[in-house]
C-alpha positions in Angstrom: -21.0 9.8 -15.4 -21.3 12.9 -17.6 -20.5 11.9 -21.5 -17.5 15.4 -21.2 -17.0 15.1 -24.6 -17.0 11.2 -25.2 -14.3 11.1 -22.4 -16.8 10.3 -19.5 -15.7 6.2 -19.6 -12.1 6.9 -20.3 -12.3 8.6 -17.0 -14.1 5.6 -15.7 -11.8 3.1 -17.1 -8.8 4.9 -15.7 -11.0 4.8 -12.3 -11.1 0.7 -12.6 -7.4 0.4 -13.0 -6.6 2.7 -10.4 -8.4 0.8 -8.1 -7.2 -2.5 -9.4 -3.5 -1.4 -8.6 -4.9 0.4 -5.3 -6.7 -3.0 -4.0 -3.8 -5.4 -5.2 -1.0 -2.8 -4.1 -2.8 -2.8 -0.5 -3.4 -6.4 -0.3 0.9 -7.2 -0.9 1.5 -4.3 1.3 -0.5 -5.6 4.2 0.8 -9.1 3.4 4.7 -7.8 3.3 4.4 -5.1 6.1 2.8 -8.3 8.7 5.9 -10.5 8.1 8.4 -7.3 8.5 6.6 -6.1 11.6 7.3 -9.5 12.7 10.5 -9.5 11.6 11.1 -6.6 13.7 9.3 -7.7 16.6 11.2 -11.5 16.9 13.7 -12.1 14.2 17.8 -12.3 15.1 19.7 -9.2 15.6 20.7 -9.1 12.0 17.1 -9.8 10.4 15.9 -6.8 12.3 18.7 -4.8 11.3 18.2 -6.0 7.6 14.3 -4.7 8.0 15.4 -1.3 9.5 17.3 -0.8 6.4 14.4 -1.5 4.3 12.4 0.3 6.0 14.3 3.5 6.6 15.2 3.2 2.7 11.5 3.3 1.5 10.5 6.1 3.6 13.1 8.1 2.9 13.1 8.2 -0.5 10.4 9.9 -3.1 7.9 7.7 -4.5 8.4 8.2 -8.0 12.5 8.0 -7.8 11.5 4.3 -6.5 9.1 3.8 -9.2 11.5 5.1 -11.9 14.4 3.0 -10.5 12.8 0.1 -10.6 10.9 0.5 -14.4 13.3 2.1 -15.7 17.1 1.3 -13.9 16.5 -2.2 -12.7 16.2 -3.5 -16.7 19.2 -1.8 -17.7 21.6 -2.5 -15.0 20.3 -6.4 -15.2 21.0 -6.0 -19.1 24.4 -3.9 -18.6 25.6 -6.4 -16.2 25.0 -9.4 -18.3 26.3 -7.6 -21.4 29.6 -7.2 -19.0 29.5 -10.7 -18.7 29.3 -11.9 -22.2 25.8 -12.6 -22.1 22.7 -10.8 -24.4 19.7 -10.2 -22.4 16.2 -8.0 -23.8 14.7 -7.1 -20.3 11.1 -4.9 -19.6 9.0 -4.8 -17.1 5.2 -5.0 -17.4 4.2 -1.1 -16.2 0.9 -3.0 -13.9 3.3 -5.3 -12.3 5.6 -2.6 -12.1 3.5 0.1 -10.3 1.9 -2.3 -7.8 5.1 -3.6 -7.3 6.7 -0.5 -6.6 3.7 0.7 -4.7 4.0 -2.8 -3.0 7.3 -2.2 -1.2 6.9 1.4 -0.2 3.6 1.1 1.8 4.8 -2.4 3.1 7.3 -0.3 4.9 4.7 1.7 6.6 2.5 -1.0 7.1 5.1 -3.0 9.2 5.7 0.2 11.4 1.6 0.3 11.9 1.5 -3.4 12.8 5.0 -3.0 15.1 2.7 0.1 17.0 -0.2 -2.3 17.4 1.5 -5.5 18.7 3.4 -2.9 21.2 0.1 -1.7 22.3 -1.7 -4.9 22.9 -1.3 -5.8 27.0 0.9 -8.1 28.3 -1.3 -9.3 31.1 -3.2 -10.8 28.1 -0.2 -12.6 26.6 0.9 -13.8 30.5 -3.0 -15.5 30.9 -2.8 -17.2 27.3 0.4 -19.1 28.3 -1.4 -20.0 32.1 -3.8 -21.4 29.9 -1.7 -23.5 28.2 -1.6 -22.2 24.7 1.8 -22.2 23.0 2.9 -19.1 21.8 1.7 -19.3 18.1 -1.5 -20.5 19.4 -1.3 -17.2 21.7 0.0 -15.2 18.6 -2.9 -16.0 16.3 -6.1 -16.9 18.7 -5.0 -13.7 20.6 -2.6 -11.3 19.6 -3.1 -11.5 15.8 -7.4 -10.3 16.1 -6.3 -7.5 18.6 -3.5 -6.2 16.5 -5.7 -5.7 13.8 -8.1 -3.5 15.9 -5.1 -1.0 17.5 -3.6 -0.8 14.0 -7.0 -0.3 11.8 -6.7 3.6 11.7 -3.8 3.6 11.0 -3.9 1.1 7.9 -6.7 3.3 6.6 -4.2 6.4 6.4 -2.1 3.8 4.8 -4.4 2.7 2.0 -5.5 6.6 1.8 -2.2 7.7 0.9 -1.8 4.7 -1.4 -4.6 5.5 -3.3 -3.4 9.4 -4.3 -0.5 7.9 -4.5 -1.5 5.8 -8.0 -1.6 9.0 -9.5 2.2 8.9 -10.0 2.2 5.5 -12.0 0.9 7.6 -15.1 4.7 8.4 -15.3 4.8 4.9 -17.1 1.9 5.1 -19.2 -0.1 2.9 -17.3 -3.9 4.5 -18.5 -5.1 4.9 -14.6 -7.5 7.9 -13.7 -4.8 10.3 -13.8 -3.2 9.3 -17.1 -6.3 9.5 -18.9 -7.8 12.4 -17.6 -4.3 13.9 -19.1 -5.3 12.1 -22.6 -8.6 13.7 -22.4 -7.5 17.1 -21.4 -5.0 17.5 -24.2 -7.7 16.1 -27.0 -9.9 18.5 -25.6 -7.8 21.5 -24.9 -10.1 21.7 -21.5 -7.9 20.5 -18.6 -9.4 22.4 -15.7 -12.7 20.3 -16.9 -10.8 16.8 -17.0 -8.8 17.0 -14.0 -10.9 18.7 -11.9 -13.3 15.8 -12.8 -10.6 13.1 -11.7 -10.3 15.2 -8.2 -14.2 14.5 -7.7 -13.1 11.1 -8.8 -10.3 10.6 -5.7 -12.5 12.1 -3.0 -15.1 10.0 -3.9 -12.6 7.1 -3.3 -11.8 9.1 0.1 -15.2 9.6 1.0 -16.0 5.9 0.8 -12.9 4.5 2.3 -13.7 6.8 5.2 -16.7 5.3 5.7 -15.9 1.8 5.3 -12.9 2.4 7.7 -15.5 3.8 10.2 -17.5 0.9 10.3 -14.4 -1.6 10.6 -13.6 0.1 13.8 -16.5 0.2 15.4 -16.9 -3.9 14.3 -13.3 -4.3 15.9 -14.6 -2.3 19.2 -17.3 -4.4 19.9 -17.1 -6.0 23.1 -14.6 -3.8 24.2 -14.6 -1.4 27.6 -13.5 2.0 27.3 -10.8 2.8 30.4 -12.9 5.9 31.0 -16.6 4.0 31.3 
């Protein structure tokens, strides 16, 4: 990493948390988007009517008015109601836990429609032969369906955890130092922002350029075994 200036491992250390909220965002999102796509798939009229609302709600509204609702207008209404109820409370929210929160539920929403795709495209003829077998249907579900849902919804998991990763950029809004943020630091010491920000774009696409790969090679691991309908 170039020295720009003394800013070279400010840059870097912006980089780290980045992908520290990137990885741990991505990890809750898979995590939370699973049990909504299941949700979806087998839950009672209401749950799935209570998960189309989430998930209509997250999509439809900006990224950072969710992350600035949640820093900044969850703590005061929770201290405004209990000061309406007699009660003192001091309330803040830890800008990490706050970002991958935020980031969290957002991409948890898309991840549920991706996994809801994928179980959708699995075939039934597979399902049908699991229960000839004998298998019960969570045996079915996770010796069957589970692996092969994976494979159907891997590309489209790796535009999820794309857009995730540009989409740390808009935590710097709550001074979290990520890339972003310090690159901004630097640029304003500096007076040199075309430097400092152009530096942090070489700085995603490298993330890109490696996430592409790495998706790459997960899909062609999932397709092994596999018969195209064409061959």
């Amino acid at each position: 990493m170039p020295d720009l200036e003394g800013y070279g491992w400010l840059l870097l250390d912006g980089l780290a948390l980045t992908l520290g909220v990137a990885i741990a965002s991505m990890v809750g999102a898979l995590a939370l988007g699973l049990l909504a796509a299941l949700g979806k798939l087998f839950a009672p009229r209401a749950g799935r009517a209570l998960i189309e609302v989430y998930t209509t709600f997250v999509r439809g509204v900006p990224e950072l008015v969710l992350l600035l609702l949640i820093y900044y207008g969850l703590p005061t209404l929770v201290q405004d109601t209990a000061s309406n109820m007699g009660f003192d409370i001091r309330l803040s929210i830890n800008p990490f836990m706050a970002g991958i929160g935020t980031l969290t539920l957002i991409y948890a929403a898309f991840a549920c429609e991706v996994f809801r795709a994928a179980y959708l495209a699995l075939p039934s003829g597979q399902r049908e032969a699991a229960y000839a077998l004998g298998l019960s249907k969570s045996v079915t579900f996770r010796k069957v369906e589970l692996p092969q849902m994976f494979r159907f919804a891997l590309p489209g998991l790796g535009n999820v955890w794309m857009v995730l990763v540009k989409a740390t950029a808009l935590i710097s809004i709550i001074q979290l130092p990520e890339l972003m943020r310090n690159a901004d630091i630097a640029a304003r010491s500096t007076r040199q922002p075309f430097t400092f920000f152009f530096a942090a774009c070489l700085l995603y696409l490298a993330i890109t350029a490696i996430s592409m790969w790495g998706q790459a090679r997960l899909e062609r691991r999932a397709a092994r075994g596999t018969v195209e309908a064409n061959t």
